[in-house]
C-alpha positions, -999 to +999 in steps of 0.1 A: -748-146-227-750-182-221-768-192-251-735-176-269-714-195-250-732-227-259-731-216-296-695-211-296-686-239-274-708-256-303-690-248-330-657-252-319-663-284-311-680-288-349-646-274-362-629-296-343-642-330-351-644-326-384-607-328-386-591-343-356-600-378-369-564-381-382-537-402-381-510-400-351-481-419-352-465-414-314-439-410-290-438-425-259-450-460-268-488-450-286-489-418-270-475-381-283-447-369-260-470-338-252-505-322-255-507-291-268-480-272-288-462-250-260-459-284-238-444-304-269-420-275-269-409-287-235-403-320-242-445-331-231-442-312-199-478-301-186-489-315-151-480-286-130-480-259-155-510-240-171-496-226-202-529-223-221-566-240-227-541-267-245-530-279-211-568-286-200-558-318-222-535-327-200-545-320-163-581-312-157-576-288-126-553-263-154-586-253-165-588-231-135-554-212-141-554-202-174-573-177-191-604-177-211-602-185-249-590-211-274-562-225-289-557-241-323-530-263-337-518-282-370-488-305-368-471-317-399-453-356-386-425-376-400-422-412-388-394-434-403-400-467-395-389-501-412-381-534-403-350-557-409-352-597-414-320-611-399-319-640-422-277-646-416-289-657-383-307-686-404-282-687-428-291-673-455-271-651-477-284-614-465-308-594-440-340-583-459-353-548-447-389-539-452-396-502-455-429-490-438-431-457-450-458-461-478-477-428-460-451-406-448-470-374-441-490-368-413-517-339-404-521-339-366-548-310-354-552-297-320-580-272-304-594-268-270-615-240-251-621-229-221-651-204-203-647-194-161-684-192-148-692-180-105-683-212-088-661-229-117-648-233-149-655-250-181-634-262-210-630-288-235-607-302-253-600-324-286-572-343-298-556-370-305-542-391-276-527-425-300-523-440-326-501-460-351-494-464-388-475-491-410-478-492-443-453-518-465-459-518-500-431-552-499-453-573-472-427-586-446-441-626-449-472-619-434-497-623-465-499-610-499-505-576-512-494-545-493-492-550-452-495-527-423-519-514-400-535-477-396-550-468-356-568-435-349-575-422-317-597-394-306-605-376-273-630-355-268-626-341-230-653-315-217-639-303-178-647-291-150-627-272-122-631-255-094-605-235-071-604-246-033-586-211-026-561-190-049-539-211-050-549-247-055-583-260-079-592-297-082-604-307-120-625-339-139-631-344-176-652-371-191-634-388-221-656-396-246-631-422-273-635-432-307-609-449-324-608-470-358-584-492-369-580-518-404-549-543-414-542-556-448-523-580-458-519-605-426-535-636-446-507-660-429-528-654-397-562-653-411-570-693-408-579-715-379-542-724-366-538-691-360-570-671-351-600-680-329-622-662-358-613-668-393-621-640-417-620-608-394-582-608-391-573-587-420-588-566-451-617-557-436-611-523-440-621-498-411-638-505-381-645-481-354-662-481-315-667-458-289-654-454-249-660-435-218-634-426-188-620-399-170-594-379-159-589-361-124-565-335-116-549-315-088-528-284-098-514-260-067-488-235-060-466-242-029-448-211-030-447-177-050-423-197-076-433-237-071-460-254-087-470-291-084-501-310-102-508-345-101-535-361-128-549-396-135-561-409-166-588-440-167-587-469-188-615-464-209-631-503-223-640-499-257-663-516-278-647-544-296-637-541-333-659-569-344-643-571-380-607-577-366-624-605-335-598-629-351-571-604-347-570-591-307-577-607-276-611-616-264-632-610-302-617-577-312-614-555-275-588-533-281-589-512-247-571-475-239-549-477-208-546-457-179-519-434-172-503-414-143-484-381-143-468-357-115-453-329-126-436-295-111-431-260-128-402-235-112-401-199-122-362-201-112-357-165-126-385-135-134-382-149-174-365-180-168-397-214-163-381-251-158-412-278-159-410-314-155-432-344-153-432-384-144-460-399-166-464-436-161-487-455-190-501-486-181-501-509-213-496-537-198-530-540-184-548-539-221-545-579-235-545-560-269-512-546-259-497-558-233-503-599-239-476-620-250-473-628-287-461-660-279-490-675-259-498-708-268-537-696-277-551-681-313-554-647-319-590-629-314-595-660-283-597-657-246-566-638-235-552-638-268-521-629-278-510-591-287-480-572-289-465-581-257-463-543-248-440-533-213-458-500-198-441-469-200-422-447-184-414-411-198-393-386-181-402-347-197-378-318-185-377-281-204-371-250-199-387-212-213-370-184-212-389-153-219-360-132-241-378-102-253-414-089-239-426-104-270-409-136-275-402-166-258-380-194-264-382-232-255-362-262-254-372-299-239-363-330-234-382-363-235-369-398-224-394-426-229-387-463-222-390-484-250-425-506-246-412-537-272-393-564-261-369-583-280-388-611-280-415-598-295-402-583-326-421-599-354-453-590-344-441-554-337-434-548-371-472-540-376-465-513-347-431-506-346-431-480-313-394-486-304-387-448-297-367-434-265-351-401-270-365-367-282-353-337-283-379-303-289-375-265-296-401-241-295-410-204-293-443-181-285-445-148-306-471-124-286-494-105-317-511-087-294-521-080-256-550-112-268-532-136-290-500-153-299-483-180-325-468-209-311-439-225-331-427-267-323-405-291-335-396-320-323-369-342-332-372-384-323-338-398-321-334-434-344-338-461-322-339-500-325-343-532-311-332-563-324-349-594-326-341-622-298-336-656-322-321-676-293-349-693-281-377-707-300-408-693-281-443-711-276-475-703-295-478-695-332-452-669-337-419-681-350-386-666-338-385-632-336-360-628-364-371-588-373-352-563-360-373-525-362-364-489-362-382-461-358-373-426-359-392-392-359-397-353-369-424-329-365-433-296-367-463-275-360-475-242-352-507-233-327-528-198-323-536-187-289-562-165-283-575-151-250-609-132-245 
């Protein structure tokens, strides 16, 4: 029986990396609003509630609440995102906008497993956490040639729970990261007033490293109807992207933050679930991210610059309601704060992650006593920031004379299976 287990465990996870090594665009900064289809349903909401193996992605202690099997995703992503040079505020005759759309399409795969043993519980799941994608076939002055930038992210998460009593179960998962990232057509940066390391700051076509962290999680039910769960994401230090060493801070590290979620679900009615959660992402603390463009240093040096990235803050309320034994219904809500400041616009047009609002819909069609389709979409209301060309900042960059929008659909469906 083990030795099956093993082979399926196996090959789910052979099925699964051979095509979760896609492109996300995200949410809530670099990160989706949600893991799993049901929770992007309810606007990302999975701390406290264990929905399905999905939700192992999300806290690691869900592993003990939901059932044995699997769940499989595809999700079909929409980003609009371009960027606007205000050049009346230098007088000159008309704004210029830059359309970063050249891939529009994205394929976003999800799957995850889980197996309960005597003393604890095993799952694993694999997805995408981040990731980012410009493409501008009219290069916004940055070099010649098409410009933009394409970052991949991918988890892999095998967990471990066990229940302290009926009621509440303590979880871990090792992260094991690889992401990849290339830009083209930055040449303006690629010499030695701007970057610390000449020649690997653009064109250099992917390069990839690996990562280990970890997440830990508490889920627990306070009363017959109230759930809490609590869960706490590493930073996991990656190995540096030696062909872009000219590009990010310190000769190419390009770090995944920690984050922090608390979350509560509320059966309020026999077919009526409200879930919420608080997740705090830390991407301040990455120099890749969170540095200053405007420090008076080259890029790829010491404490470089980077996008000058505020953390995040993202607020996810929804509610299920459970309309026929066979179908349930799901709407959510997702308020993010916006990570780029307006003083760091014309750096963020190679990662234009100005989004705030989102609004999902969702609903769960049971097949059988074992399985069930899981419908999402998720709509990414347009937001912008505009460029601060007040003050002439320090360091390389000039004024931050772009003004970016961003704005988002998507739409997936997920199988749920149960042994």
């Amino acid at each position: 029986m083990h030795a099956s287990i093993l082979r399926q465990s196996r090959l789910s996870t052979a099925i699964l990396l051979s095509f979760t090594t896609l492109p996300v665009f995200a949410t809530n900064g670099l990160a989706p609003i949600g893991l799993g289809m049901e929770h992007r349903s309810l606007g990302g909401a999975a701390t406290a509630y264990a929905a399905n193996t999905s939700s192992i992605a999300s806290n690691p202690a869900a592993t003990s609440f939901v059932e044995d099997g699997f769940d499989v995703g595809l999700e079909i992503f929409q980003p609009k995102r371009s960027a606007t040079f205000n050049g009346k505020a230098f007088g000159m005759p008309a704004d210029v906008t830059y359309d970063g759309n050249g891939k529009q399409n994205f394929f976003i795969p999800e799957g995850s497993y889980k197996r309960s043993f005597k003393q604890f519980d095993f799952g694993i799941a694999v997805y995408g956490n981040g990731g980012m994608n410009t493409s501008y076939e009219k290069n916004p002055n940055f070099g010649t040639g098409k410009a933009g930038v394409d970052y991949q992210q991918l988890f892999v998460a095998p967990t471990f729970s066990y229940k302290l009593n009926d009621n509440h179960a303590l979880g871990v998962s090792a992260n094991l990261v690889y992401h990849k990232f290339k830009a083209e057509g930055l040449q303006n940066f690629d010499n030695a007033q701007f970057s610390a390391n000449p020649g690997q700051v653009t064109n250099n076509g992917y390069d990839s490293s690996t990562g280990i962290g970890f997440s830990i999680g508490w889920q627990g039910k306070l009363a017959p109807n109230l759930s809490l769960g609590a869960a706490y994401r590493s930073k996991v230090s990656m190995g540096k992207l030696d062909q872009y060493s000219g590009l990010f801070a310190n000769g190419g590290e390009f770090d995944v933050p920690a984050a922090l979620s608390l979350g509560f679900a509320w059966q309020a009615a026999p077919n009526t679930l409200l879930v919420g959660d608080v997740q705090r992402i830390n991407y301040s603390d990455i120099a890749a991210i969170g540095n200053s463009s405007h420090r008076p240093v080259q890029f790829g040096g010491k404490d470089g610059p980077g996008f000058g990235w505020k953390d995040v803050t993202a607020v996810k309320l929804g509610l299920k309601q459970q309309v026929t034994p066979q179908m349930a219904i799901m709407v959510g809500y997702n308020k993010g704060t916006n990570p780029v400041k307006s003083s760091e616009t014309t750096v963020n047009v190679l990662a234009p992650g100005v989004a705030e609002q989102h609004l999902s819909l969702g609903a769960e069609w049971q097949l059988d006593p074992k399985s069930s389709l899981i419908a999402s979409f998720v709509h990414t209301f347009e937001n912008e920031t505009k460029g601060d060309t007040t003050v002439p900042p320090p360091g390389p960059i000039a004024l931050d004379a772009y003004n970016l929008k961003m704005k988002q659909n998507a739409i997936g469906i997920a199988y749920s299976h149960r042994f």
